[in-house]
N, C-alpha and C positions, 0 to 999 in steps of 0.2 A: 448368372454369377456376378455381374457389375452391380444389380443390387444389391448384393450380400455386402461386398469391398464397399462401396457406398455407404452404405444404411449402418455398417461398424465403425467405420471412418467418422460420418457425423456425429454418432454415439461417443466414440471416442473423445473430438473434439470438444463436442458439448460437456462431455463430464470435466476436462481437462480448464475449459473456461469456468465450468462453475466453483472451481477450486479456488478460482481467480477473485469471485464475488464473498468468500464467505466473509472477510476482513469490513466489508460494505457495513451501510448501516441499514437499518430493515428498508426505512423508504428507497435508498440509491440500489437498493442489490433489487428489489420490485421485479423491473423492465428487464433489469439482463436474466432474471432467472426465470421470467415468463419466456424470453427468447429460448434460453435456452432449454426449459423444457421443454416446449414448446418443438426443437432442435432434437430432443432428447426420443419424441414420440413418433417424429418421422423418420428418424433414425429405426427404431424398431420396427415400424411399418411397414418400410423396405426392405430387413431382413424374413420379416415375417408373411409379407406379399408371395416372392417367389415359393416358399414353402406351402399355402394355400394355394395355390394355380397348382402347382404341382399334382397334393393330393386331389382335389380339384379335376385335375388334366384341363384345367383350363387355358386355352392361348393364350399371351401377352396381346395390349391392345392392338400395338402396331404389327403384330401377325394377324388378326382379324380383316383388319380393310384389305389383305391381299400384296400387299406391296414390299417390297423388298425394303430388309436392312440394310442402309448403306453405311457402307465400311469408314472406321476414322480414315482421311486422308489426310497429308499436310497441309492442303489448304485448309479444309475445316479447322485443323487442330491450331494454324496461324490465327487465322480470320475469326474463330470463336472460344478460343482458350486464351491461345497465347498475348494477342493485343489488350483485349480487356483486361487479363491479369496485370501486366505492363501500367494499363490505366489507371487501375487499383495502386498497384504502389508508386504510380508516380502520385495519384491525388493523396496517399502517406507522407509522400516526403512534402508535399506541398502546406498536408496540414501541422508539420512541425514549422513550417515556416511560417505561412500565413493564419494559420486559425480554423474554423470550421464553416465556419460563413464563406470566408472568397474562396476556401477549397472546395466546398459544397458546390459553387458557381460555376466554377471551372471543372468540376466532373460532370455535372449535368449538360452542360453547351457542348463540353467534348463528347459524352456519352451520346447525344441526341444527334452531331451531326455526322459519328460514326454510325450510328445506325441508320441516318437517311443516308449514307453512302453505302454500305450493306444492300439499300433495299434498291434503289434508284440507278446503283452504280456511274453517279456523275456529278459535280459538283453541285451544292443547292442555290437555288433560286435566289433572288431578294428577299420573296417574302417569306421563303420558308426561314433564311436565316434572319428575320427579324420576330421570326413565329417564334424559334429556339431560343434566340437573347429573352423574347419578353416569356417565354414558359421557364425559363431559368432564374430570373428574375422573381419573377410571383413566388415559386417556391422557397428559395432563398428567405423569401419576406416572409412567408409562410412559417417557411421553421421558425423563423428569427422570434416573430409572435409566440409561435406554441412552447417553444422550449424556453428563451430567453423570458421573454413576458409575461406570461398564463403562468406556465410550470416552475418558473424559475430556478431551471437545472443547469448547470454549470457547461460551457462547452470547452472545449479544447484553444487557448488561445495560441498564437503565432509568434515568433520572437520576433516579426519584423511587423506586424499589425495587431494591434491590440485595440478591438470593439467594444472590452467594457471597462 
């Protein structure tokens, strides 16, 4: 059933964003209407999975290995819904502030050393945290090349830092 709610949910949203694009010009709507089709096909996929297993009678994966469902609890629902969501729109409000660059930076080092704390459950090392600055770094520069330089696509500036 959580596929069904899912896979109409993204559907939903996907068509609701593509209404967003039509105003674009052909080359800027490109990328968000590949996204979103793209959004659009897994969206049906998941409604139309559980229907196939069904006539099918075939099991879902995770009832094949044997192992039980485990039930949402509030920890899960804190530790993998609720905090990343929180992350997400704190790096929104950060990128009305600062731009897409130092908010990009600052999702990546936070996103990276929430998840070695996830995994490890204990504060990170020296080198892991100088592993995170410099993998946050390189992509940062990364985009900054692809989008900014190569593609010359417009990013999101900041009202307190302005890179171009």
């Amino acid at each position: 059933m959580s596929n069904y709610i899912l896979g109409v949910a993204i559907l939903l949203f996907a068509g609701a964003a593509y209404t967003q694009t039509t105003d674009f010009d052909t080359d800027a709507a490109l990328l968000p209407n590949l996204v979103l089709g793209s959004m659009a096909v897994i969206g049906v996929l998941m409604v139309i999975d559980p229907l196939v297993r069904k006539a099918l009678n075939k099991p879902k994966m995770e009832e094949k290995d044997g192992e039980e469902k485990q039930p949402l609890t509030w920890r899960i629902f804190f530790l993998q819904i609720l905090i990343p969501a929180l992350i997400l729109l704190g790096t929104y409000l950060l990128l009305e502030l600062f731009g897409f660059y130092i908010s990009s930076l600052i999702l990546i080092i936070v996103v990276f050393f929430y998840h070695n704390y996830l995994i490890n459950r204990r504060r990170p090392d020296r080198n892991t945290v100088i592993k995170g600055m410099i993998f946050a770094v390189v992509a940062v520069v990364f985009m900054y090349i692809l989008f900014s330089i190569l593609i010359g696509l417009p990013t999101p500036d900041g009202s307190i830092i302005d890179l171009d």
